[in-house]
N, C-alpha and C positions, 0 to 999 in steps of 0.2 A: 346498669342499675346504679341508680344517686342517693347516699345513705346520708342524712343531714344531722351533721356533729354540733352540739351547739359547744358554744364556747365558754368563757369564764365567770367571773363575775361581772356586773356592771352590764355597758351595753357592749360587751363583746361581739364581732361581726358573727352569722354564720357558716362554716363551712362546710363545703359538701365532697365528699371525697368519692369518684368514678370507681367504681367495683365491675369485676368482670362479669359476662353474664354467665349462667349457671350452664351446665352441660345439655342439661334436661332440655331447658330452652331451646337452645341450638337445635338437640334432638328435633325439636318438635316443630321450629321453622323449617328443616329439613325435611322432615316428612309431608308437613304442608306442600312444601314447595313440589316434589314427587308427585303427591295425590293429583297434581292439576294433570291433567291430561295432555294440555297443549304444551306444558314444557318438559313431560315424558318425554313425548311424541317428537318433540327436535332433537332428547338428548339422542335417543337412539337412532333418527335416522341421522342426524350430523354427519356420521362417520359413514356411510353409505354415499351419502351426497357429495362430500368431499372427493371420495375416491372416482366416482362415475365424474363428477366435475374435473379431476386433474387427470385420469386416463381416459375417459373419451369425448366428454363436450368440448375440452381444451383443445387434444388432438384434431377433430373435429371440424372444428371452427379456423384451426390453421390451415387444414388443411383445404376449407373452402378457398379462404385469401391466399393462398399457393395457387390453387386451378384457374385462381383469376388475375395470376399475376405471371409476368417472365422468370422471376427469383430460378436461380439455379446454384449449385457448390460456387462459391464463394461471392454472389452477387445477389447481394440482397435486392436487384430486382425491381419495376412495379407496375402499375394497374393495364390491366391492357384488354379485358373485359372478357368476352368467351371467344377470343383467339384460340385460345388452346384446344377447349373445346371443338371448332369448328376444323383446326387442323387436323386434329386426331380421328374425325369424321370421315376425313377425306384421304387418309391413311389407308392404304389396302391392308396394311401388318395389323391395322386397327381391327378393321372388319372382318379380317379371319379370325381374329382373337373371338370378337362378338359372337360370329358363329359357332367357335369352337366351345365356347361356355354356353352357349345355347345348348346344341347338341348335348355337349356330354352332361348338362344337369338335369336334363331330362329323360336321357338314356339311363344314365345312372339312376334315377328318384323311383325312373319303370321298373328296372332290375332289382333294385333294392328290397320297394313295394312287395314284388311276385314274390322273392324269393324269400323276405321276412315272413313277408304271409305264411309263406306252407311250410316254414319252419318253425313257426310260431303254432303254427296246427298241431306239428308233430309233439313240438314238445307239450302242449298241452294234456296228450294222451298219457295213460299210468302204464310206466316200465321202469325196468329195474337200474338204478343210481341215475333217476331222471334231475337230481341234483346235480351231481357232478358235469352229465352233459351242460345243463343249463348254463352252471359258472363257468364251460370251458365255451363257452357261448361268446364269451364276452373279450374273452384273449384278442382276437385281430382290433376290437377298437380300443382294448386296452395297451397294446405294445403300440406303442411312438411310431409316427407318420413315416420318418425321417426312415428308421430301422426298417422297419417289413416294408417299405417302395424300397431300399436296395436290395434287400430279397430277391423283390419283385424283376429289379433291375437286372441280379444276377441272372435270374431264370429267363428273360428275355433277352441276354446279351447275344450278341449276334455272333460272337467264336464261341463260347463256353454254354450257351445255352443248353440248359437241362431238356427243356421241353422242344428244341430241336432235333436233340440225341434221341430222344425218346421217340417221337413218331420217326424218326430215320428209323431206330432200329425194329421197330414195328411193323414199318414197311407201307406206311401211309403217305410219307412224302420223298422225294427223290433228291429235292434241293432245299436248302435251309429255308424258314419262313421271315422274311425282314419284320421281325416285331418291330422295332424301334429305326430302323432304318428307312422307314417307308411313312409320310407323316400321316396318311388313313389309318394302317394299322396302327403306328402308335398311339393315336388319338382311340380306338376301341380297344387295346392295350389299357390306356388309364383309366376308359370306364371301368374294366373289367377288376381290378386295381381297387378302385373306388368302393364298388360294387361290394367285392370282399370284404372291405374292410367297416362299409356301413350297413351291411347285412344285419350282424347282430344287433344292433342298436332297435333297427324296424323291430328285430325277431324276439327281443324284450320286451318294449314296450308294449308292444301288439299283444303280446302271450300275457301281458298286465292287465290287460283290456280282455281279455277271453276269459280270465279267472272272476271278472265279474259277472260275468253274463250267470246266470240261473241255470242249471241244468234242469231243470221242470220243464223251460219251455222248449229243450229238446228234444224229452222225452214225450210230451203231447205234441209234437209233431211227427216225430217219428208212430206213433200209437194213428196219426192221420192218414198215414204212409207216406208221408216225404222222405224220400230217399239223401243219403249225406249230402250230394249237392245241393237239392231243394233246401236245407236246411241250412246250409252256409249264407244262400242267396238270401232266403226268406227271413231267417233269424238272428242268425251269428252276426253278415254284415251290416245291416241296418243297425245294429247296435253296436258294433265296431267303430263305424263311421267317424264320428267325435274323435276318437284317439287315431285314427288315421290320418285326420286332416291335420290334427296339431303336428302328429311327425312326420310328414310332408311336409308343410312348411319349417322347421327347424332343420328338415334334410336340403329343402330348395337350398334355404338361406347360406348353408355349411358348402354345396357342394358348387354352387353360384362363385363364392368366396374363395375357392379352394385353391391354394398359391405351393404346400408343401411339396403336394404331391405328383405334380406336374414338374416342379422344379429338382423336384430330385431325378424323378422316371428321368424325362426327356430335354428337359431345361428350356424347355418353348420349340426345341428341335425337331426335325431336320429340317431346317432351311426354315423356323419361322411359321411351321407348319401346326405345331401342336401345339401355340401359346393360347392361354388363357385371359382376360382381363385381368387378373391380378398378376401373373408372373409376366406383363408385359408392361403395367406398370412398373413392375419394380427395374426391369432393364433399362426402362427410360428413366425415370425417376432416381435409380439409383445408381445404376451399373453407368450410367452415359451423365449423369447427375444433371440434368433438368428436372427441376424438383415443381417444374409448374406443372409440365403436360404431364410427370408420372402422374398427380394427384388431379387433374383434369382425367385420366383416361380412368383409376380407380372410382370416380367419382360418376360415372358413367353408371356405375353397378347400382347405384343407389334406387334413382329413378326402374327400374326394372324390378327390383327387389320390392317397392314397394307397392308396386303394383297388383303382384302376384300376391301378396300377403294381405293384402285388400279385398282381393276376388275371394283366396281361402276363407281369411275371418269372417267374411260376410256371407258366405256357405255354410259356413261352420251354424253363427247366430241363427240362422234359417234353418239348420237342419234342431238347433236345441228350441225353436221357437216351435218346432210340429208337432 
């Protein structure tokens, strides 16, 4: 703001002397500025974008120029095109790996499914501290991966095993059972593992999705005589559906990815038998430090992931489109 002084007698020049602006002012280009929508709308997502920009587009994107380059621990490496790719192909350690995450994501997503469900039924029902069951629902996905798989580990150990001792002294088996020793059973060992541990997740979410449903329309069906299963088929799942499909896909994606819990249980062992895509990336990639083909054979999982979550969303859309 320009406040004009005049001067003396005669023809004195005039002088204007710069004053600061008012608070008020300020105030009120500021809230201007706020009101606009579009430069709300960047303040707040700025920091969101930043962070997905520097921990996973960046990651990301190196990680493509890795799968297509030789770069290895101390060799910066370059362009060699889908070598690595086409190695890793033809890798038999490769394609047991493939297989091994086939199987157990699909084993596991079945297991999970069934057994969320009809725990998700149960607790639906009114009993007494059906609270505290609930929250203690949540314990196996809430203790750390790392922790309950050495649990896990103990109880499968092949001297110390609990669940050895136990059917020995039962009188069920005569000689110890190679959990981890053997790479078939260890591989249904970390379904089982798995299975545990993302039970409750199905067996909440699910039981979220039951709480919405209407009891009217179980009650005019049962008044029709549909007996409890007619009613699950007829009622309960069709409107289930939606929230199942979403966590299948979030269980695909987690247990597709799954590097913890393998790594702890069995470490890709015995003999290479129970690796995953990801805990076999990270052998190569890390452990042997070829940092092309680890992130070529990770990068494998992509195209498969995204497939599956194409087929789901677009069942999904079709089922809220009926």
């Amino acid at each position: 703001m320009k406040k004009p002084i005049a001067g003396g007698a005669g023809s004195a020049t005039r002088v204007e002397v710069a004053l600061p602006r008012s608070r008020v002012a300020q105030r009120r280009a500021l809230t201007s500025l706020l009101e606009n929508e579009r430069f709300l709308a960047f303040v707040l997502l700025a920091p969101t974008v930043l962070l997905l920009g520097v921990f996973i587009a960046y990651p990301f994107v190196m990680g493509v120029w890795f799968s297509l380059s030789n770069i290895s621990v101390g060799n910066p490496g370059h362009f060699v095109g889908l070598h690595n790719f086409v190695k890793a192909w033809n890798d038999s350690i490769f394609q047991t790996a493939f297989w091994n995450t086939s199987f157990y994501t699909f084993w596991a997503t079945i297991f999970k499914l069934a057994l969320g469900m009809w725990l998700a039924l149960l607790l639906n029902r009114h009993f007494r501290g059906k609270r505290i069951v609930r929250a203690s629902m949540l314990l196996p996905f809430i203790v750390p991966t790392v922790l309950s798989t050495f649990a896990w580990r103990w109880m499968f150990d092949p001297t110390f095993s609990v669940l050895n001792w136990t059917l020995y002294r039962a009188g069920f088996i005569t000689n110890k059972l190679p959990f981890l020793s053997n790479g078939d059973w260890a591989l249904w060992c970390a379904i089982v593992v798995n299975t545990w541990r993302g039970m409750p997740f199905f067996a909440i979410t699910l039981l979220a999705g039951l709480q919405t449903i209407n009891t009217d329309l179980h009650e005019a069906a049962s008044l029709d005589g549909a007996n409890g299963w007619k009613r699950f088929w007829h009622v309960t799942w069709p409107l289930l559906k939606p929230v199942t499909v979403v966590v299948v896909v979030f269980s695909i994606i987690q247990t597709f990815s799954d590097f913890q819990l393998i790594y702890v249980l069995t470490g890709g062992g015995p003999a290479n038998s129970t690796h995953l895509l990801a805990t076999y990336a990270y052998q190569i990639g890390v452990a042997t430090g070829l940092l092309g083909e680890g992130a070529a054979i990770s990068l494998c999982m992509l195209p498969v992931l995204f497939v599956v979550v194409w087929i789901q969303l677009r069942y999904l859309r079709r089922l809220e489109g009926a």
